[in-house]
N, C-alpha and C positions, 0 to 999 in steps of 0.2 A: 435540484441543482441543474444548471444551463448547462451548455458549451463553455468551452472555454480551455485553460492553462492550468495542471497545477503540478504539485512540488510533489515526489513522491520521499521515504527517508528511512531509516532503517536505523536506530538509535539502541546501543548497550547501554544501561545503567546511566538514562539519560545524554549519551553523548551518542550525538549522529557520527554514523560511521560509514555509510554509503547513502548516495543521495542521485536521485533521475529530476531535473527542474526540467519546467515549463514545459511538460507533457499535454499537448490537447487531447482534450477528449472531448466526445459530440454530447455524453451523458457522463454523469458521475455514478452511474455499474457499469462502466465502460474502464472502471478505472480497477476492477476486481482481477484480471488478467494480468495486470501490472503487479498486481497483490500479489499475487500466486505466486510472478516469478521471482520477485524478489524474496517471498519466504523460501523456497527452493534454498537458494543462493544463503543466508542467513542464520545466524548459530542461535542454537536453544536460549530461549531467555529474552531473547531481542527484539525490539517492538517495531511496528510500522506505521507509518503517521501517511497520511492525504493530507497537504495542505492546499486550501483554493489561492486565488491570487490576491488578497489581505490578507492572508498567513490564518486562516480559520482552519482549524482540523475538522476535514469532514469524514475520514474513517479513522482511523485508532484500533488497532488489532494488534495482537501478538501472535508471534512466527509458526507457534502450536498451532493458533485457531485456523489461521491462514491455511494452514499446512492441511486441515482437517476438511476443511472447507474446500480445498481445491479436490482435493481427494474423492466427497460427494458430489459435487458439480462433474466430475469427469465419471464415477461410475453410475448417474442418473441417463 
C-alpha cells in the first residue's frame, strides 16, 4: 500500500460508532499507531476496520488483538 488517506472506524455489532477520516499516511504500518490508540479508547467486542480511499478494508482487527499487539510492539 502507497501514501495516501484513509478512513479509520471502530464498529459494535456492525455499527460504526467512532470514526478518524482521511488520515494520511506515508505507508499503511504507518496506520498501526492509529490501531493501537483507538483499541486503548474501545469496549470489548468492538472491531476496527482501515479503509483506503475506495472504501477497501485494508486491516480488520478486533480491539483484543489490537490491545495485544500494542502491548508486544511496546515491550519488544
Amino acid at each position: 500500500m502507497s501514501a495516501g488517506r484513509y478512513d479509520f472506524e471502530i464498529s459494535v455489532d456492525g455499527v460504526v460508532t467512532t470514526s478518524r477520516r482521511s488520515i494520511y499516511l506515508h505507508d499503511i504500518k504507518a496506520a498501526w499507531p492509529h490501531v493501537s490508540s483507538m483499541a486503548a479508547e474501545a469496549q470489548r467486542g468492538a472491531k476496527i476496520r482501515v479503509l483506503d480511499k475506495d472504501g477497501r478494508i485494508v486491516i480488520l482487527t478486533g480491539v483484543a488483538a489490537a490491545r495485544i499487539l500494542s502491548q508486544n510492539v511496546l515491550a519488544a
